[in-house]
C-alpha positions in Angstrom: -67.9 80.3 7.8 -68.6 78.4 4.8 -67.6 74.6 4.6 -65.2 73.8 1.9 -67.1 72.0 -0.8 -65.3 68.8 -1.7 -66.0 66.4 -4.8 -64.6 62.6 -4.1 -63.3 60.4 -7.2 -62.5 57.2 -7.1 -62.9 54.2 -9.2 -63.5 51.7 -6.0 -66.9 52.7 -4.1 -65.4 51.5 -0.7 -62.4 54.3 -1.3 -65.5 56.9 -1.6 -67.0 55.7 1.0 -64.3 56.0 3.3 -63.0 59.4 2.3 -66.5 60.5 2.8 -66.9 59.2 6.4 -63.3 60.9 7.0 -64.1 63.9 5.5 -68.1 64.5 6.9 -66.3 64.7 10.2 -64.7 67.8 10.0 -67.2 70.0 10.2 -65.6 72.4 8.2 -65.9 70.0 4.8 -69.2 69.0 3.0 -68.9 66.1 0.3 -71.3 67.4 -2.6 -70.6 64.6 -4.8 -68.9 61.5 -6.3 -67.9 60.1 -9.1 -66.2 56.9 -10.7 -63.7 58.0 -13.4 -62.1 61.1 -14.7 -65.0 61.7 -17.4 -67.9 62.0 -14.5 -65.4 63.9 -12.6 -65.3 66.6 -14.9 -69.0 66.8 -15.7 -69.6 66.7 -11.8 -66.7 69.6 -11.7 -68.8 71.6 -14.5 -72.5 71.0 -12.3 -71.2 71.2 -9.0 -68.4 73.6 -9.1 -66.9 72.4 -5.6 -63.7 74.3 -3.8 -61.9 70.9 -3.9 -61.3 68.5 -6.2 -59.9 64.6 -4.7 -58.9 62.4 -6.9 -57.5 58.8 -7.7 -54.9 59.1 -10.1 -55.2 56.0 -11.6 -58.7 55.6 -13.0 -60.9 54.4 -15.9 -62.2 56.0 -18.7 -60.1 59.6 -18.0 -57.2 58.6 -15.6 -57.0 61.6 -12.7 -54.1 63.6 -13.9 -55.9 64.2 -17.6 -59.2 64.7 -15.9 -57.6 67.3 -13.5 -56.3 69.0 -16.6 -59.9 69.3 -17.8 -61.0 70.5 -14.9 -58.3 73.2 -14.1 -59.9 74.4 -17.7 -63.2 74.3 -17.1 -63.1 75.2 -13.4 -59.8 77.0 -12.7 -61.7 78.1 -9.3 -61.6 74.5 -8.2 -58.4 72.9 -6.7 -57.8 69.3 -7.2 -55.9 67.1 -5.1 -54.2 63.7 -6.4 -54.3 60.8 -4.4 -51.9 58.3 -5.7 -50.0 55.2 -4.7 -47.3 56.3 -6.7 -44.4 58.3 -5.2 -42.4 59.0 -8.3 -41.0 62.0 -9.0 -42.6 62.1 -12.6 -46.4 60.8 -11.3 -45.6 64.4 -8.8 -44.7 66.3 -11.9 -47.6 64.8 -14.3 -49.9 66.0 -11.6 -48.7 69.3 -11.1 -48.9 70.0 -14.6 -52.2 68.6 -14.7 -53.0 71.5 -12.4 -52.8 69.5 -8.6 -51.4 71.3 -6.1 -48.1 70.2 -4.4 -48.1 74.1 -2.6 -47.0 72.6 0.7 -43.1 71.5 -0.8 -43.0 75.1 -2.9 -43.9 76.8 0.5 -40.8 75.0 2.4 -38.4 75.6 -0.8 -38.2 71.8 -1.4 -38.5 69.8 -4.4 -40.2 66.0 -5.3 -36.8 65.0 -5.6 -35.8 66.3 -2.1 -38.7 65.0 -0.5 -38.2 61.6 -2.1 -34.8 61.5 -0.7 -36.0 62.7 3.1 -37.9 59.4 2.7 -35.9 57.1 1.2 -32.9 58.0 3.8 -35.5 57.9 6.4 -37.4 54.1 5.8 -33.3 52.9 4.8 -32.5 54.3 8.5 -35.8 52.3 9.9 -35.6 49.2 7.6 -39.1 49.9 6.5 -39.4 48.8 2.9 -42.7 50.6 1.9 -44.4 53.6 1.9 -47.5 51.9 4.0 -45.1 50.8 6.3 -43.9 54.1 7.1 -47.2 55.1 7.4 -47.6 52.5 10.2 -44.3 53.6 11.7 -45.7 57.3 11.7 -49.0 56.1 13.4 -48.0 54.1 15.7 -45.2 56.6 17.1 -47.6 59.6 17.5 -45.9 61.1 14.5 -48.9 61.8 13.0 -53.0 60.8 13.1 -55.7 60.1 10.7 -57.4 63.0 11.9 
């Protein structure tokens, strides 16, 4: 089989760096580029035409949402994933519109709002303040893994 072809965008080189290690690890993923901003995201789209798309939201030049917009256009083949450390309901729905895909909720018949409110019950119920924090709650329980 095939790996899945992924293209990493980010703004901090560290971030890229990171997600790439992650990523190489599976051996099912390959990393066939990087880019900086939105606008080298969407001429590394148009080169490299990769399966996947992962992208920082908030970025220079093109911020992720319009540059997945651009390449949903220009690409419809390629998915792109938002990686955000915003949990609003409208960052979600700027995204989705933009194109990224939030299939997972659709599949269980829930919406942003839902989900935020899973969450927020949940860290109220833990006195956990932040998302990070639930993250470490998560880890550190066996609820989930990085893997």
């Amino acid at each position: 089989m095939m790996p899945i072809r992924v293209l990493l965008v980010d703004d901090h080189a560290i971030v890229r760096e990171g997600l790439r290690l992650l990523l190489e690890s599976q051996s099912d993923l390959r990393v066939v580029g990087e880019a900086a901003n939105g606008l080298q995201a969407v001429r590394q789209a148009q080169t490299l035409k990769p399966d996947v798309v992962l992208m920082d939201a908030a970025m220079p030049e093109l911020n992720g949402i319009e540059a997945a917009a651009q390449i949903r256009q220009v690409c419809p083949a390629t998915n792109v994933v938002i990686l955000s450390m915003h949990s609003s309901a409208e960052h979600a729905q700027r995204a989705l519109k933009a194109g990224a895909r939030a299939e997972i909720a659709a599949k269980l018949f829930l919406s942003v709002k839902t989900v935020e409110t899973y969450r927020s019950r949940l860290m109220l119920k833990l006195d956990l303040h932040d998302v990070p924090s639930l993250v470490k709650f998560a880890l550190r329980h066996g609820l989930t893994t990085l893997e």
